[in-house]
Gaussian input, Z-matrix of N, CA and C with variables (Angstrom, degrees):
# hf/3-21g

backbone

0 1
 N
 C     1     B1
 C     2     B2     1     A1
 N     3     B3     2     A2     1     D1
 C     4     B4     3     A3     2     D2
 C     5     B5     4     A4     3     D3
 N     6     B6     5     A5     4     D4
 C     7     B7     6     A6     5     D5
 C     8     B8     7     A7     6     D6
 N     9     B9     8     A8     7     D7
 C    10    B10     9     A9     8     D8
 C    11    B11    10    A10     9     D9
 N    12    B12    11    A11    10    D10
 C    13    B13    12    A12    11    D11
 C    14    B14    13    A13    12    D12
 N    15    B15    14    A14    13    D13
 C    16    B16    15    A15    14    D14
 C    17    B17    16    A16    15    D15
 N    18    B18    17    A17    16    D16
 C    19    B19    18    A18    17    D17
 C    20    B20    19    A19    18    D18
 N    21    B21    20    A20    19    D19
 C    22    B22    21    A21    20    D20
 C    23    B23    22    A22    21    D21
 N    24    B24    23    A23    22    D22
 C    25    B25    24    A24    23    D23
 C    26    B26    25    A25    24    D24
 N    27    B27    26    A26    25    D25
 C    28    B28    27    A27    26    D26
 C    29    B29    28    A28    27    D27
 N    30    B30    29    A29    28    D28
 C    31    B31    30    A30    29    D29
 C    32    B32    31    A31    30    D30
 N    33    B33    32    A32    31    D31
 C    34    B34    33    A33    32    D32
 C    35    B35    34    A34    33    D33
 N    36    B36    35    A35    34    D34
 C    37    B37    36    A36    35    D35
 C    38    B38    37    A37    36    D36
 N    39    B39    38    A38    37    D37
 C    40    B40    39    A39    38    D38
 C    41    B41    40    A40    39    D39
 N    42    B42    41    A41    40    D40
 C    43    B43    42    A42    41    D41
 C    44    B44    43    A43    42    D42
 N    45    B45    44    A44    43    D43
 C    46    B46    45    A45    44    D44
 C    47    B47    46    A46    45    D45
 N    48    B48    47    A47    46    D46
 C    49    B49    48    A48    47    D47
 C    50    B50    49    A49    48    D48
 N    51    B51    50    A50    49    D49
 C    52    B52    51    A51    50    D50
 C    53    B53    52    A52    51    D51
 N    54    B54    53    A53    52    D52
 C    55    B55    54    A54    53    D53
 C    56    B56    55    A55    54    D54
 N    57    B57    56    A56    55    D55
 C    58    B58    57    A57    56    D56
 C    59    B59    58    A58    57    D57
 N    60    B60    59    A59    58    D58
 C    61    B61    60    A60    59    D59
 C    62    B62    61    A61    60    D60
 N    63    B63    62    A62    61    D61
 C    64    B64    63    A63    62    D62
 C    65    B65    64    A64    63    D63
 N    66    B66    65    A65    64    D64
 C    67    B67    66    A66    65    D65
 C    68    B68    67    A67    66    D66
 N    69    B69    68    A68    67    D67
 C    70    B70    69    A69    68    D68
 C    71    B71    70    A70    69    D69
 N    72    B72    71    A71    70    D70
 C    73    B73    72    A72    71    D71
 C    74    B74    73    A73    72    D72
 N    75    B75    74    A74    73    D73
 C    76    B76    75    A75    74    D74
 C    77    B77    76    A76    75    D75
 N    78    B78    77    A77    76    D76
 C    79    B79    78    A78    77    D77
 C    80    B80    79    A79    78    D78
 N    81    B81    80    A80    79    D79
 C    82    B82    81    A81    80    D80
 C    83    B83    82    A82    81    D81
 N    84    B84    83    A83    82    D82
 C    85    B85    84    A84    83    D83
 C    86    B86    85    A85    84    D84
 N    87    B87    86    A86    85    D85
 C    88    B88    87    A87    86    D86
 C    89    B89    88    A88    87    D87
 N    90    B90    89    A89    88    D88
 C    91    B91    90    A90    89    D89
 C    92    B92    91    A91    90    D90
 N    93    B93    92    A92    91    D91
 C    94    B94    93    A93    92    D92
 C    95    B95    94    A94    93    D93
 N    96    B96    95    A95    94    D94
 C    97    B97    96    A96    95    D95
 C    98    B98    97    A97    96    D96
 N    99    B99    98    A98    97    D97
 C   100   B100    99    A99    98    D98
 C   101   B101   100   A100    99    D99
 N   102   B102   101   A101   100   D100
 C   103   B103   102   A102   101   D101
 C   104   B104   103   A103   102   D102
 N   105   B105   104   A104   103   D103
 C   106   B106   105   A105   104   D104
 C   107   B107   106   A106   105   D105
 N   108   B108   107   A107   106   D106
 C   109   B109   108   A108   107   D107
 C   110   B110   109   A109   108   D108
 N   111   B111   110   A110   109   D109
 C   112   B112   111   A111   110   D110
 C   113   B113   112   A112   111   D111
 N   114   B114   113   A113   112   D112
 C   115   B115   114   A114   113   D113
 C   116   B116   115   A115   114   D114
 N   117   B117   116   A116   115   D115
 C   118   B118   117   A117   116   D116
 C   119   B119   118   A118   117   D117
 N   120   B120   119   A119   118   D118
 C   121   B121   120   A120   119   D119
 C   122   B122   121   A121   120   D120
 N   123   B123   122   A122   121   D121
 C   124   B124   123   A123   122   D122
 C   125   B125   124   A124   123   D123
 N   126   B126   125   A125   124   D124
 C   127   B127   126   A126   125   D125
 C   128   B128   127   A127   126   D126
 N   129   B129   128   A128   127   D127
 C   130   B130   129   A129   128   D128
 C   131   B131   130   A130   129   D129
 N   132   B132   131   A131   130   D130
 C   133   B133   132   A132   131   D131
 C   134   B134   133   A133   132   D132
 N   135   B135   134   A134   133   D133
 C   136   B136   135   A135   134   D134
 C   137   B137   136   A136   135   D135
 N   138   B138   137   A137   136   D136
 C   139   B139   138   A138   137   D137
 C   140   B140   139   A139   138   D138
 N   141   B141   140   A140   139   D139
 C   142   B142   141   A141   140   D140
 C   143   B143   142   A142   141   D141
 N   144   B144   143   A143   142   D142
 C   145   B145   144   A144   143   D143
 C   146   B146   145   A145   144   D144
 N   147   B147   146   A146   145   D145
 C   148   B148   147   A147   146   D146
 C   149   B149   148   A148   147   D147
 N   150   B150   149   A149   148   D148
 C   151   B151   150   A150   149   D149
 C   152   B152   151   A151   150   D150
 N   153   B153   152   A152   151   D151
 C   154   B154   153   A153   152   D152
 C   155   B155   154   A154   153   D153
 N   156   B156   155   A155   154   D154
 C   157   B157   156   A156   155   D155
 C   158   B158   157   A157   156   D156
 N   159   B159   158   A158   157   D157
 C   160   B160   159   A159   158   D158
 C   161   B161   160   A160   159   D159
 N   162   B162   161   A161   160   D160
 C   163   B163   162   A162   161   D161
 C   164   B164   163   A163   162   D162
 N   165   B165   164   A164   163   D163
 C   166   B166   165   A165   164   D164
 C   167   B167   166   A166   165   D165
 N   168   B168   167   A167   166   D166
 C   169   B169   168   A168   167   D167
 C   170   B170   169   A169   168   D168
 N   171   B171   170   A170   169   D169
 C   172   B172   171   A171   170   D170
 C   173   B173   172   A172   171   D171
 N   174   B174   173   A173   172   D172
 C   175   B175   174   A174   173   D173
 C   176   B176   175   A175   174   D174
 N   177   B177   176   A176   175   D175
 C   178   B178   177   A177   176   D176
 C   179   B179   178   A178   177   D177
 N   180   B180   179   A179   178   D178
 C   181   B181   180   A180   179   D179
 C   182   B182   181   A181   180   D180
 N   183   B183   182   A182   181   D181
 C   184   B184   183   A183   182   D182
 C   185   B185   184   A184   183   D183
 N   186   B186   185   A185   184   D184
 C   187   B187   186   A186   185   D185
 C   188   B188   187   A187   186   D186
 N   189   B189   188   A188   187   D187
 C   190   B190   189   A189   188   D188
 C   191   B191   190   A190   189   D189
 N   192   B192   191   A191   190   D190
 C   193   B193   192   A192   191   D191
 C   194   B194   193   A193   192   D192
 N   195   B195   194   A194   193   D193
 C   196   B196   195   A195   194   D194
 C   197   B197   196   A196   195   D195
 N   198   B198   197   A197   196   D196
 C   199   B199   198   A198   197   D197
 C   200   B200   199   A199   198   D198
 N   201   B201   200   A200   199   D199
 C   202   B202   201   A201   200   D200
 C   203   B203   202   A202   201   D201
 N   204   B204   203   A203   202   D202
 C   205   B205   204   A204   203   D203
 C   206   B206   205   A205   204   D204
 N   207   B207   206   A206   205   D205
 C   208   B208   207   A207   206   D206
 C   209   B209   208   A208   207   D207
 N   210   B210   209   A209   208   D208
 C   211   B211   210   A210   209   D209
 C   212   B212   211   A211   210   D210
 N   213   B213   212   A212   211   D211
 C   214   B214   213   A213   212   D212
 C   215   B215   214   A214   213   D213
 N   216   B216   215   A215   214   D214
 C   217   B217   216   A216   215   D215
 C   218   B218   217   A217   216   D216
 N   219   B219   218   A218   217   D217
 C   220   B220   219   A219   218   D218
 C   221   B221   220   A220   219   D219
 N   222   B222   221   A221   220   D220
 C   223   B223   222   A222   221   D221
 C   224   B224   223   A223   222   D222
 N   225   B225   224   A224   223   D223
 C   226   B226   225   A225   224   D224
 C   227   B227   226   A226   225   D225

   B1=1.4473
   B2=1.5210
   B3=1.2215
   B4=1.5258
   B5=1.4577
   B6=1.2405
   B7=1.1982
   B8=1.9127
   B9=1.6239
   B10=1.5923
   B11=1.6172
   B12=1.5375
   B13=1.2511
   B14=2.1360
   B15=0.9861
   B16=1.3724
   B17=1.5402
   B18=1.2460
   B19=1.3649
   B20=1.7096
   B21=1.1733
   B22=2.0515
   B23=1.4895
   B24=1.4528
   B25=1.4466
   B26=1.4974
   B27=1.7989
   B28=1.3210
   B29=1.2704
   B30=1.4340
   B31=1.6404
   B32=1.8315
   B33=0.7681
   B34=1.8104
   B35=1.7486
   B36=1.3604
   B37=1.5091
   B38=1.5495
   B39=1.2669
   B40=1.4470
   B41=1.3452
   B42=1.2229
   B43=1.8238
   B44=1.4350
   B45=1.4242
   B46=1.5954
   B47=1.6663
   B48=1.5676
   B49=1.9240
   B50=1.9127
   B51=1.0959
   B52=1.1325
   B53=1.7500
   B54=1.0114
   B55=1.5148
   B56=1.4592
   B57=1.6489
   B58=1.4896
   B59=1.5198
   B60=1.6283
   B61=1.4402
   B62=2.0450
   B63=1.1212
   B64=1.5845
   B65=1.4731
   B66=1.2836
   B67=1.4917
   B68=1.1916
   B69=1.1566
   B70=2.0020
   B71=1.8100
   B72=1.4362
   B73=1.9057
   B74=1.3695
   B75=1.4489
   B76=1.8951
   B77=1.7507
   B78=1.3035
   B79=1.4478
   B80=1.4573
   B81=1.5829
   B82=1.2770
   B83=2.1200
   B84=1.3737
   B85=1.3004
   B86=1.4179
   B87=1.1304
   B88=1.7991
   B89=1.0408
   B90=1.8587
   B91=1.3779
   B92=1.4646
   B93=1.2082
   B94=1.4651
   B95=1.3584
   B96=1.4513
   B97=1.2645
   B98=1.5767
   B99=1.1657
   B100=1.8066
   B101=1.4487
   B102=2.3075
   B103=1.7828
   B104=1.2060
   B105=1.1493
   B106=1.6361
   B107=1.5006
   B108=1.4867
   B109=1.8652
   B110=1.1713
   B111=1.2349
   B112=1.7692
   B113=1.3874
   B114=1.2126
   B115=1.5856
   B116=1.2589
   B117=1.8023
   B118=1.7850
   B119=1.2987
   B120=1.6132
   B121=1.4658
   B122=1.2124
   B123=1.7033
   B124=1.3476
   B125=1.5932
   B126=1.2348
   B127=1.4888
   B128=1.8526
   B129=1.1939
   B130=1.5715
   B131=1.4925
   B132=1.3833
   B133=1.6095
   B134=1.7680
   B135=1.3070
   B136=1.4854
   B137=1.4982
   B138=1.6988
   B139=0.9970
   B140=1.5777
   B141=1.4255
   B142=1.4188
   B143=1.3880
   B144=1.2111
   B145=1.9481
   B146=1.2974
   B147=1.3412
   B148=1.0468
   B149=1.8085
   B150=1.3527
   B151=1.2614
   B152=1.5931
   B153=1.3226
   B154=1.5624
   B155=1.3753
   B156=1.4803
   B157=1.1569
   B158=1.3893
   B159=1.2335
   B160=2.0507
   B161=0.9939
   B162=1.6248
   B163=1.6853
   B164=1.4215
   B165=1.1666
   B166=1.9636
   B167=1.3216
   B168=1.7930
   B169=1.6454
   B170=1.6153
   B171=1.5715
   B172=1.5822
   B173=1.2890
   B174=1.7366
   B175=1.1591
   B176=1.5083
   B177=1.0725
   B178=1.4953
   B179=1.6376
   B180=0.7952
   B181=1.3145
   B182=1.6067
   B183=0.9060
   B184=2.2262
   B185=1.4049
   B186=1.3075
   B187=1.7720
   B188=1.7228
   B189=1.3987
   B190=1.5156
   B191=1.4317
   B192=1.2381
   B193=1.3401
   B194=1.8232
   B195=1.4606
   B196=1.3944
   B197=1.5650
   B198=1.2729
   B199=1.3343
   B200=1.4785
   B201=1.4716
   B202=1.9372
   B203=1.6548
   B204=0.9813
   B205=1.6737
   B206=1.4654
   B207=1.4224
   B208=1.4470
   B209=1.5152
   B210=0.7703
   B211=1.4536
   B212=1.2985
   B213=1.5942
   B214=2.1440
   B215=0.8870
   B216=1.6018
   B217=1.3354
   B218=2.5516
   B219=1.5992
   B220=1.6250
   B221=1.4789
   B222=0.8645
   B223=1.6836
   B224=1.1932
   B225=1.4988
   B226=1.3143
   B227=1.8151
   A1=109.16
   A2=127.54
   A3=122.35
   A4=94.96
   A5=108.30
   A6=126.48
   A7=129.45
   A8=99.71
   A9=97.70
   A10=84.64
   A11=107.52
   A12=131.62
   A13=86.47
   A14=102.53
   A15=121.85
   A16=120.03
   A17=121.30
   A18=105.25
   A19=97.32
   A20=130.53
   A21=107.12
   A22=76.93
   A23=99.58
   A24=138.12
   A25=100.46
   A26=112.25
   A27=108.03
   A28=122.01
   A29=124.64
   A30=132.03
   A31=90.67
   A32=125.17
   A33=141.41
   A34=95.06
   A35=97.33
   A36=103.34
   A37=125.69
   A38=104.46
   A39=127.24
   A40=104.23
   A41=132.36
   A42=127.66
   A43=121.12
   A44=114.68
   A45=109.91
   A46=114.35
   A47=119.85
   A48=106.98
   A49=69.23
   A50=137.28
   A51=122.68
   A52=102.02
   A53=105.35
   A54=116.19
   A55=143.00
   A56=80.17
   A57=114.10
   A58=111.81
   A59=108.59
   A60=112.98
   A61=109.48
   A62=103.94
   A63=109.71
   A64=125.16
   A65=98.08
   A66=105.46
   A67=127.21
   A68=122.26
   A69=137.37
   A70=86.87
   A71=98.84
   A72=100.48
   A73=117.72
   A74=95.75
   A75=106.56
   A76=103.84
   A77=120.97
   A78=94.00
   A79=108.60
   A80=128.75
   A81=119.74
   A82=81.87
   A83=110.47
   A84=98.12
   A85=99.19
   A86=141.25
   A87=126.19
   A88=96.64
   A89=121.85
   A90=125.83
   A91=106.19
   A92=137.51
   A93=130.25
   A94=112.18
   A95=120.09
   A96=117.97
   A97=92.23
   A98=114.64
   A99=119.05
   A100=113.75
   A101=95.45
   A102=80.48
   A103=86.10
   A104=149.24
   A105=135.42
   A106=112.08
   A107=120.22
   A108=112.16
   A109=73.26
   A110=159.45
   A111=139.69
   A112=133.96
   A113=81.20
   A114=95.87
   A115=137.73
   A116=96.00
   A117=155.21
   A118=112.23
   A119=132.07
   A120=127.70
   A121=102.49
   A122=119.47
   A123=112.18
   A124=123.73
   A125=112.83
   A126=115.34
   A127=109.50
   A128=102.18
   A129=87.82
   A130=113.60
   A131=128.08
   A132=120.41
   A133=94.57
   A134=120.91
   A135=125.62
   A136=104.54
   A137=100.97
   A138=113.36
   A139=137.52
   A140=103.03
   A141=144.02
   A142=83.01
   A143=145.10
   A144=149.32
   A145=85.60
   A146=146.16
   A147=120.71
   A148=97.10
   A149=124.36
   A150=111.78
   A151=134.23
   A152=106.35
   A153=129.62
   A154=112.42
   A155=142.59
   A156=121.23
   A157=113.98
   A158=117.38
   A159=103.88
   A160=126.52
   A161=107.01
   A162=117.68
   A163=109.97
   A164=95.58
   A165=98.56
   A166=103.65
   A167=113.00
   A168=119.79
   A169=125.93
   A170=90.63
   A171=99.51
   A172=131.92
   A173=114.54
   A174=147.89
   A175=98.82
   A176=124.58
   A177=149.94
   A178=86.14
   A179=144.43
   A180=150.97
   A181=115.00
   A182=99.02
   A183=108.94
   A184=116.65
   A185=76.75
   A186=87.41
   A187=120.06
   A188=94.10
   A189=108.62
   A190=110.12
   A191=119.58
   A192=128.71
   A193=128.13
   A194=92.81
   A195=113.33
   A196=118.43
   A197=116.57
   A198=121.53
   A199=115.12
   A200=104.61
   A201=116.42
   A202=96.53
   A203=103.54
   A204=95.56
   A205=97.34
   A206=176.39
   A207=169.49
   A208=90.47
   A209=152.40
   A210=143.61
   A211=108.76
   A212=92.50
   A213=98.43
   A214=102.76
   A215=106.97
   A216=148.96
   A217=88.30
   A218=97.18
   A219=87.33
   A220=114.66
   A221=125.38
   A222=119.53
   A223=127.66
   A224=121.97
   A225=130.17
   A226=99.82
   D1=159.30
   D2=-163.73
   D3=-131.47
   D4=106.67
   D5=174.67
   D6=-64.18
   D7=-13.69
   D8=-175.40
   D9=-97.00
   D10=171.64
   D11=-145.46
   D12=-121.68
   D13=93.32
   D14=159.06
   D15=-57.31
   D16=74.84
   D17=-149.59
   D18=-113.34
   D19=115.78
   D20=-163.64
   D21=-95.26
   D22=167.24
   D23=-153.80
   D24=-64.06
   D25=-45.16
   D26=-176.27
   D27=-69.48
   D28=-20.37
   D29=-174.03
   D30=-83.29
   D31=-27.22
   D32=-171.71
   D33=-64.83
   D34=-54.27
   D35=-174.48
   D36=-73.65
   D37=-58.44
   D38=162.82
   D39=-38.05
   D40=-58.78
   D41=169.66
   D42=-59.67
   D43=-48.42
   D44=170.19
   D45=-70.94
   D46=1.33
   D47=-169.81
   D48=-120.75
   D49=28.09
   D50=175.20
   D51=-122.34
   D52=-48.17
   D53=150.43
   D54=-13.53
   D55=-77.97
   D56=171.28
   D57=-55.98
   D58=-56.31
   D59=-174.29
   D60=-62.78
   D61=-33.69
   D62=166.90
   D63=-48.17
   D64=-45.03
   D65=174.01
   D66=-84.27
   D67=-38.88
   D68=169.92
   D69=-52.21
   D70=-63.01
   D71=-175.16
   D72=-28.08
   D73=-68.02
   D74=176.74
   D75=-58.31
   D76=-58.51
   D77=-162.13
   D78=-65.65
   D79=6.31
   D80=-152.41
   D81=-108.17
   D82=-10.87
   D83=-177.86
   D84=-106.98
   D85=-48.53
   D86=155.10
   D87=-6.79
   D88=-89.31
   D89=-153.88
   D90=-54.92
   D91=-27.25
   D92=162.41
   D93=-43.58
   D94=-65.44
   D95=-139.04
   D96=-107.91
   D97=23.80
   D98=158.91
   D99=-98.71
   D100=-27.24
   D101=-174.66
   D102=-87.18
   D103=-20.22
   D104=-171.82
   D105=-66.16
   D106=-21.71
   D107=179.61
   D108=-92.60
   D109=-63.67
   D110=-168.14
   D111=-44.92
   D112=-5.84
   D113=-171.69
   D114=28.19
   D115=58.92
   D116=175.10
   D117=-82.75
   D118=113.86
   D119=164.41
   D120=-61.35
   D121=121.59
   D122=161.10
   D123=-89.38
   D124=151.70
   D125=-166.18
   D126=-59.54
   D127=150.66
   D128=173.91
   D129=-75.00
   D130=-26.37
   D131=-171.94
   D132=-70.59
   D133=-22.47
   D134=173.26
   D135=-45.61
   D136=-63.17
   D137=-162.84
   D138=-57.59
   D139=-29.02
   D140=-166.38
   D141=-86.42
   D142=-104.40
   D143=168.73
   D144=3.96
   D145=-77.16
   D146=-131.45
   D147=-101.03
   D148=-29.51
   D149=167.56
   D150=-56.28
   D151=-37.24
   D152=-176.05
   D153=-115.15
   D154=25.48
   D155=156.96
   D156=-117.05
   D157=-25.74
   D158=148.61
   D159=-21.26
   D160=-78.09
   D161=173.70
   D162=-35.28
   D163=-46.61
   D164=-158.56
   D165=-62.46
   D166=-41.13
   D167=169.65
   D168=-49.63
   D169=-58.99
   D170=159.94
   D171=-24.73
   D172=-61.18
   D173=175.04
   D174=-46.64
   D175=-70.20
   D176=-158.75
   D177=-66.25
   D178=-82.73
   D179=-173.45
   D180=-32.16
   D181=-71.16
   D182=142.36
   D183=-0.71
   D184=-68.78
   D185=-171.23
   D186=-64.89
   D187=-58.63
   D188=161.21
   D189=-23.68
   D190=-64.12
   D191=-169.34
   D192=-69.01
   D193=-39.45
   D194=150.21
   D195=-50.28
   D196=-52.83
   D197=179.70
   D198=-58.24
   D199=-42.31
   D200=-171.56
   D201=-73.53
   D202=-58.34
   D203=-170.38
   D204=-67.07
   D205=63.08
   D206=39.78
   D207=-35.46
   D208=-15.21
   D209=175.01
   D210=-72.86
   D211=-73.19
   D212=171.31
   D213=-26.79
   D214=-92.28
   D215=-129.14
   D216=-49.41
   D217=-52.73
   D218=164.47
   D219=-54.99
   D220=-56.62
   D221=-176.28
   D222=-60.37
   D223=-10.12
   D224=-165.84
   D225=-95.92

């Protein structure tokens, strides 16, 4: 069994812009729902970040995973 982590650049990427988008997401929905007890119009491009970039992470994450298991599944 091969213990180092074969990881190609694109599954590397796809996890860190999947990441990334997770986290901008969440702080972009905090900052929602702080201006909402403030009772702050939040911007719509606010709004949009925090509605649609989960999914999009989610999504992204998918793939990643799709990719690793066709990875094995060749090596095995």
């Amino acid at each position: 069994m091969n213990t180092t982590a074969s990881n190609p650049a694109s599954q590397r990427i796809l996890t860190f812009l999947a990441g990334g988008i997770a986290v901008v997401s969440l702080a972009a929905l905090v900052t929602v729902l702080v201006q909402y007890m403030l009772q702050v119009a939040a911007t719509p491009a606010l709004l949009a970040v925090a509605l649609y970039g989960l999914p999009l992470a989610f999504i992204l994450l998918m793939a990643v995973l799709v990719l690793n298991f066709r990875e094995r599944r060749r090596s095995s």
